[in-house]
C-alpha positions, 0 to 999 in steps of 0.5 A, a space after each residue: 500500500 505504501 509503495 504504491 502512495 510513492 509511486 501515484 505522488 511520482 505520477 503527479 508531477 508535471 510532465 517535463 520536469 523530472 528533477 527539481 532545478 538546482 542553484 550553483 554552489 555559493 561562493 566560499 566565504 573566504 573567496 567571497 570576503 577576499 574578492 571584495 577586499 581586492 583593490 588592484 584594477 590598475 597596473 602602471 609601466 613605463 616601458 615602451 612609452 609607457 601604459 597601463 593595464 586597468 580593469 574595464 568591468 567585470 572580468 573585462 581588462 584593456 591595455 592602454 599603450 600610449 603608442 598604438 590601440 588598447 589590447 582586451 583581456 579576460 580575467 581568469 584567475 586572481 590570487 594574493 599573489 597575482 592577477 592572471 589575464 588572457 588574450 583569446 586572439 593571440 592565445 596569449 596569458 599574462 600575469 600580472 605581480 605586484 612588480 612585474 609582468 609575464 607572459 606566456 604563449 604557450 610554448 615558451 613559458 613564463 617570460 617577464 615583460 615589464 616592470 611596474 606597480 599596482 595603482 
């Protein structure tokens, strides 16, 4: 008798939703509490004429070159140590340090680029 109540409530259900619709994970609070402490959205250099690489919104980054056109980047990573950028067009990582950058293509690996500082 019992088995058959569980399956007329199964039944019941409306057809096309079988499973009920699941939130993602909140954000650790640790991670959560550290993302809003973080302030670094500008890094300055001056090599090449100079530039910067600032935070645009969100995940969104540009280099600003005082020569040339601003070069787009996404954020993919941010840690106490670094703030980890990507260049989809030229397959291009960049790390950015509280004293330098690097960069990586792939085949290479880590390079150092400029020196600067977090504004």
């Amino acid at each position: 008798m019992i088995a058959l109540l569980a399956l007329t409530t199964v039944g019941a259900q409306p057809p096309g939703r079988t499973r009920p619709r699941r939130d993602p994970p909140p954000i650790p609070r640790q991670e959560r509490d550290y993302r809003e402490r973080d302030s670094r959205e500008v890094w300055r250099y001056s090599a090449n004429g100079g530039g910067s690489f600032e935070r645009v919104r969100g995940h969104q980054w540009a280099e600003y070159r005082n020569t040339g056109e601003p070069i787009y980047y996404r954020e993919v990573a941010r840690t106490p140590e670094y703030v980890e950028l990507f260049d989809r067009e030229r397959n291009l990582r960049l790390r950015i340090y509280p004293d330098r950058t690097y960069q990586n293509n792939g085949s290479e690996g880590w390079t150092g680029v400029y020196d600067g500082r977090w504004e």
